[in-house]
N, C-alpha and C positions, 0 to 999 in steps of 0.2 A: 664521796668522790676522791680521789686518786690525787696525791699535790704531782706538777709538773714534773715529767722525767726531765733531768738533768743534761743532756751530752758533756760528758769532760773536756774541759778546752786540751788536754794531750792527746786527745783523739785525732787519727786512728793509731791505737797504743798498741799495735800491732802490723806491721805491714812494709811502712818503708825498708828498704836495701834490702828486705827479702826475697819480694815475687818482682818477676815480669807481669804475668797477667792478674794472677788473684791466690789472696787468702781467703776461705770464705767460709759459711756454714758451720760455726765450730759448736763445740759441745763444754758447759764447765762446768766443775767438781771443786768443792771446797774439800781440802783435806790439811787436816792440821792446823797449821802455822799458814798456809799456804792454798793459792786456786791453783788447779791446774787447766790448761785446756786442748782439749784433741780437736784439729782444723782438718780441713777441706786447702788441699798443694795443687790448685788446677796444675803451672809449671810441671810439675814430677809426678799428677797423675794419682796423688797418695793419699793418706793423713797422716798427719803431724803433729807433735806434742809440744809445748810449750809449759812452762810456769813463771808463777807470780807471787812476792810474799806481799805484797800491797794493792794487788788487783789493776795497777798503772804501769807498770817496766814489768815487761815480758824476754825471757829466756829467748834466744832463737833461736825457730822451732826445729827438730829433726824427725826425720821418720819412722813412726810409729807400725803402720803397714803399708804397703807395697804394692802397685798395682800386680796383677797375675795377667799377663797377656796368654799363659798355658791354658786358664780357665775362662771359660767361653763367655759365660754370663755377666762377667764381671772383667771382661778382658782388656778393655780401654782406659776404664779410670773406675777408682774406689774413692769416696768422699762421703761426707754429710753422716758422719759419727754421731751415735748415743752410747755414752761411755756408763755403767753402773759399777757398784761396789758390792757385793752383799759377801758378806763376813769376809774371809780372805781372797775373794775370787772377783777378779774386772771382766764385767764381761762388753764387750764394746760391736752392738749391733751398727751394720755400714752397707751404705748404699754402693751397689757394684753396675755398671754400665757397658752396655754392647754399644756405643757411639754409633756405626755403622747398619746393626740393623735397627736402633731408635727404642732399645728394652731398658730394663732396670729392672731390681730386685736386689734383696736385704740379704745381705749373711750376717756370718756369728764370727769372733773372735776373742779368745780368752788370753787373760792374763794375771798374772802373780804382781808386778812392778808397774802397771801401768804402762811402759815403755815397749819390752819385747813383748808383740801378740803373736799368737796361733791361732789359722783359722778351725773352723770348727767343722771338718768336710771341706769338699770342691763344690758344693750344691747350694743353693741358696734355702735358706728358711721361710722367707718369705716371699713367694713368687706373684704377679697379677695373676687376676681372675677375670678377667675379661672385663664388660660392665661396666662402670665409669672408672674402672681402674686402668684398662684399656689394656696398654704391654708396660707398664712402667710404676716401679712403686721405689718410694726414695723417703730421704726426711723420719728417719725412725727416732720417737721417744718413748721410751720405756723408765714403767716405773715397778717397783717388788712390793706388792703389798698383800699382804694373808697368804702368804707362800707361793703366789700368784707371780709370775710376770705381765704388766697387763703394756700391749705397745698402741701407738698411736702414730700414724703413716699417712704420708700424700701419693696420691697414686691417681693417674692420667697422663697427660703431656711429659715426656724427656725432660725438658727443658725448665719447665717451670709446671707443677700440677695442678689439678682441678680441683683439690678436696682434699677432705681428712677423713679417714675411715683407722677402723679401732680391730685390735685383735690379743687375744689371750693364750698363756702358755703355762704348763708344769715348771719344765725344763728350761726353757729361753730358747729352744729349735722348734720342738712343733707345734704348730699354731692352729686355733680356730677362729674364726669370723663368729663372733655370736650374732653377728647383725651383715646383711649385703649390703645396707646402702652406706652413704658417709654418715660420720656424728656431726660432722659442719660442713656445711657449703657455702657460698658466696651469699652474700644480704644485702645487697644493691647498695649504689652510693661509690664510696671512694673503695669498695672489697665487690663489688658487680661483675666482676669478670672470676675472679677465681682466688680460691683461700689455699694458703699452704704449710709445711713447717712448724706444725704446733710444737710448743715447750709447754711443758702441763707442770702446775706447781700444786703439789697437795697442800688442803688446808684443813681447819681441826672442823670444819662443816661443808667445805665443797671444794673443787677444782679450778683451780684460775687455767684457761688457754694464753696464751700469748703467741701469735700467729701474723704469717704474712698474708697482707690483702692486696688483690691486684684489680686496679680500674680498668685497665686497657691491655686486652694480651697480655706481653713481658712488661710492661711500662706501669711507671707509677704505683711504684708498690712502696708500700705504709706496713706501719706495726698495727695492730688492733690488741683487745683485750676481751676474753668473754670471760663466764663462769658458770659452773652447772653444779647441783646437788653431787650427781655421780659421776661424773666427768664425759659420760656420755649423751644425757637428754636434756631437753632444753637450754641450751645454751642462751645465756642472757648475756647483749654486747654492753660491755661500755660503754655508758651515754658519752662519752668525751672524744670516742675513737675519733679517727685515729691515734695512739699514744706517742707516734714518735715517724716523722715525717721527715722527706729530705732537705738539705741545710739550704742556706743563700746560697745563690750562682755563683760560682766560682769556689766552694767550700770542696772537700776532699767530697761527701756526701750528697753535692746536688742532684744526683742522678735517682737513683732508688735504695732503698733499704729495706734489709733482707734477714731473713732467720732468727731469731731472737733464741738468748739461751740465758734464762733469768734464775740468779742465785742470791739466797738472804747470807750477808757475810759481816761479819764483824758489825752488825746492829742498820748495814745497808741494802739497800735493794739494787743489787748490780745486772742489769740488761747488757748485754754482747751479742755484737749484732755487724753484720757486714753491709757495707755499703759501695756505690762506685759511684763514681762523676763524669759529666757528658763531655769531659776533653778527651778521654780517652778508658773510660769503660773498666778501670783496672777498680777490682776489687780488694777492700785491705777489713780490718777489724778495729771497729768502734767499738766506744763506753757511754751509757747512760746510768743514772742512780737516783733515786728514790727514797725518802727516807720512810715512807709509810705509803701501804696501800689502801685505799678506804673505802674498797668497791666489795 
């Protein structure tokens, strides 16, 4: 069993005097001395970078990429970042959104610095296929392993998705489906309605997911935890789930909690993770930690 995540009582370490509406969905990377992290700027439409030499006082953040109103697919807002490293090259896969006709889909952008990207084409990489992927695919995590890119995507509803489905690359642009259907779905209970947003953590015998679970349509959504041999089959939940649930009434987090992006840092288990509250819905970035996981 798993000891209690933590919330940082400086939470959310991320957020005030920055947004009107929300920081959210961000993606982190230990590098060096230091974490960095690329967010979700509902406000500007964008992603954003941030860093941290302590994982608690965050830089504030500026923009990393740019919505492209010129390009169609992705014309209203770009958010929900997976940023990787492998040898000198970032490459940072991002969800792109048509707001008005209700799509979504992945592209690519590279980088040297972390900071300035280039996208990779006008085109997206990863587009729905119809099927319970519907017109909308968001939520990308990708991981390099055996010269493989291997990503792992929510895809259904705009808004908030129905599942997780999995997909593999040479290059990190063109993709195969080895499977049509999801690798997780909803498991009744407090994840009954719909699972989203996985963060996958390798381990030296099997894959941790760490995922959002939603009871009720958009509402009521939790952290959960599973783990698989391959990262794709049989997924076994956490007997404890949900791992990390919204705070007291009146707390910045009473409302839901969303996205998780979990890194081992300096001997810690750091969960980041966006939350809002039912005064007024504005999402910012939380901290949980962990000192051992034992699932």
């Amino acid at each position: 069993m798993t000891n209690a995540w933590t919330k940082h009582p400086a939470s959310p370490v991320l957020g005030p005097g920055y947004c009107l509406q929300a920081l959210f969905d961000c993606c982190i990377l230990a590098e060096d001395d230091r974490l960095r992290m690329w967010l979700s700027w509902r406000d500007l439409r964008s992603i954003a970078v941030s860093e941290s030499e302590n994982g608690v006082d965050w830089t504030g953040p500026r923009i990393a990429l740019e919505v492209a109103p010129s390009i169609e697919w992705e014309k209203t807002d770009v958010n929900r970042p997976s940023v990787l490293r492998v040898g000198d090259q970032g490459y940072m896969w991002y969800t792109g959104q048509d707001q008005e006709r209700g799509t979504g889909a992945i592209g690519l952008a590279t980088s040297r610095d972390g900071i300035t990207w280039e996208r990779v084409g006008d085109e997206p990489v990863l587009a729905p296929a119809g099927g319970w992927e519907r017109q909308s695919l968001m939520c990308p995590h990708v991981l390099h392993e055996g010269g493989r890119f291997r990503m792992w995507y929510s895809g259904g509803d705009i808004h908030e998705p129905d599942a997780i489905g999995y997909a593999e690359s040479d290059d990190g642009v063109h993709w195969q489906r080895p499977m049509s259907d999801p690798v997780l779905s909803p498991a009744g209970g407090w994840e009954r309605d719909r699972v989203t947003a996985a963060c996958i953590v390798p381990r030296a015998d099997d894959y941790l997911a760490f995922y959002v679970g939603f009871a009720d349509g958009f509402e009521q959504a939790r952290l959960g935890m599973a783990r698989s041999r391959d990262g794709l089959h049989d997924w076994e939940r956490y007997p404890g789930n949900p791992i990390l649930s919204p705070g007291e009434p009146g707390a910045w987090d009473d409302c839901n909690v969303y996205k998780p992006s979990v890194v081992l840092w300096r001997g810690l288990w750091h969960l980041y993770y966006n939350a809002s509250r039912n005064s007024d819905r504005r999402e910012q970035i939380g901290l949980a930690t962990v000192t051992e996981i034992g699932f």
